[in-house]
N, C-alpha and C positions, 0 to 999 in steps of 0.2 A: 701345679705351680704354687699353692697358697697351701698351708697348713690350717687345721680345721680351727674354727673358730670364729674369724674377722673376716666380714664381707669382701667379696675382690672388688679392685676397681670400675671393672664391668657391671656389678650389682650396684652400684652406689650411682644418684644422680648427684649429692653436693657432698665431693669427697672431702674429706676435714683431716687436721694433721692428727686430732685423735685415733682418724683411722687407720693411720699410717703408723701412728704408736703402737698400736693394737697388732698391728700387721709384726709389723719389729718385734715384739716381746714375744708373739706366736712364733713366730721364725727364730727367733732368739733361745728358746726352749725346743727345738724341733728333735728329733733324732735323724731330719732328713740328711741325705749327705748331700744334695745338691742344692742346699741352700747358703745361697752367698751372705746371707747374714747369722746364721751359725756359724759361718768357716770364720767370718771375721771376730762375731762376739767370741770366740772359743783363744781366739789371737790375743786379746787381751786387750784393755784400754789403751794403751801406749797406740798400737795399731789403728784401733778404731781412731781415738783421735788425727794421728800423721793422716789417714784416709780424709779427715774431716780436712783437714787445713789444706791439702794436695785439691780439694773441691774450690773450695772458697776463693784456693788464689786461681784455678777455673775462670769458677765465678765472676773476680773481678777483671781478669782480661777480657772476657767478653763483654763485661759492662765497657770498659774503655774503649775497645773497637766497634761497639754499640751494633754489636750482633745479638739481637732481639733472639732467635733463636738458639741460639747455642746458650744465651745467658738464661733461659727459662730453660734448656736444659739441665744447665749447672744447678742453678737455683735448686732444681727438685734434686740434682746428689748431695746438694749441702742441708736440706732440710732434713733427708735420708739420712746422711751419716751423722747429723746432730743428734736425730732419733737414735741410733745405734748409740753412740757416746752416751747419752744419757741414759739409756737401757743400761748399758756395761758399769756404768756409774751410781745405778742405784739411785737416778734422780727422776722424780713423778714430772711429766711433762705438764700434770698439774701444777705442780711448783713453781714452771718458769713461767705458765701462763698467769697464776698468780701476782707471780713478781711483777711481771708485764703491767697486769692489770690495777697492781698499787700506784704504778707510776703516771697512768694515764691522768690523776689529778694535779699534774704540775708540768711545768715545761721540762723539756730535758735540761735545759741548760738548770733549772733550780733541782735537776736531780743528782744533776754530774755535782754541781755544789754541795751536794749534801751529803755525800760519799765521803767516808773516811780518807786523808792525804796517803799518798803510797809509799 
């Protein structure tokens, strides 16, 4: 099931999105043919993202009908196909945890202010 490398789920007691990056970029590089996240990273960004946003809006119908389990299951395909997206993109999941982490000094509302006008 896993490509060599990054622990499975089952080895892990506090599983982290690190390790889910880890997992993505092994699978991402695989030559397995039965792995669903080479067949998508091989699809191309365009794909991986449409996959993300078909999650998300998931996601938010089950937040609306406040189906507690379907919406933590969505949640984990949109954290999944974020990880894919930013693998295919060439973006370090350190980056956005960085970014994250600059903003925690301020409220959002003084962060959205401080953002370039669009």
């Amino acid at each position: 099931m896993r490509d060599a490398g990054p622990r499975t789920p089952s080895q892990m007691t506090d599983f982290t999105l690190e390790d889910l990056d880890a997992i993505v970029a092994a699978r991402a590089k695989s030559a397995d043919e039965k792995s669903y996240t080479r067949k998508l990273v091989n699809k191309g960004v365009a794909k991986c993202a449409k996959k993300l946003g078909e999650e998300a809006v998931e996601a938010a119908i089950a937040a609306v009908q406040q189906d507690r389990e379907e919406l933590t299951a969505e949640a984990a395909d949109v954290l999944y196909h974020l990880l894919v997206v930013l693998n295919v993109s060439n973006v370090p999941l350190r980056d956005v945890m960085k970014e994250l982490a600059s903003r925690t000094g301020q409220t959002g509302l003084e962060e959205k202010a401080s953002r370039p006008p669009e």
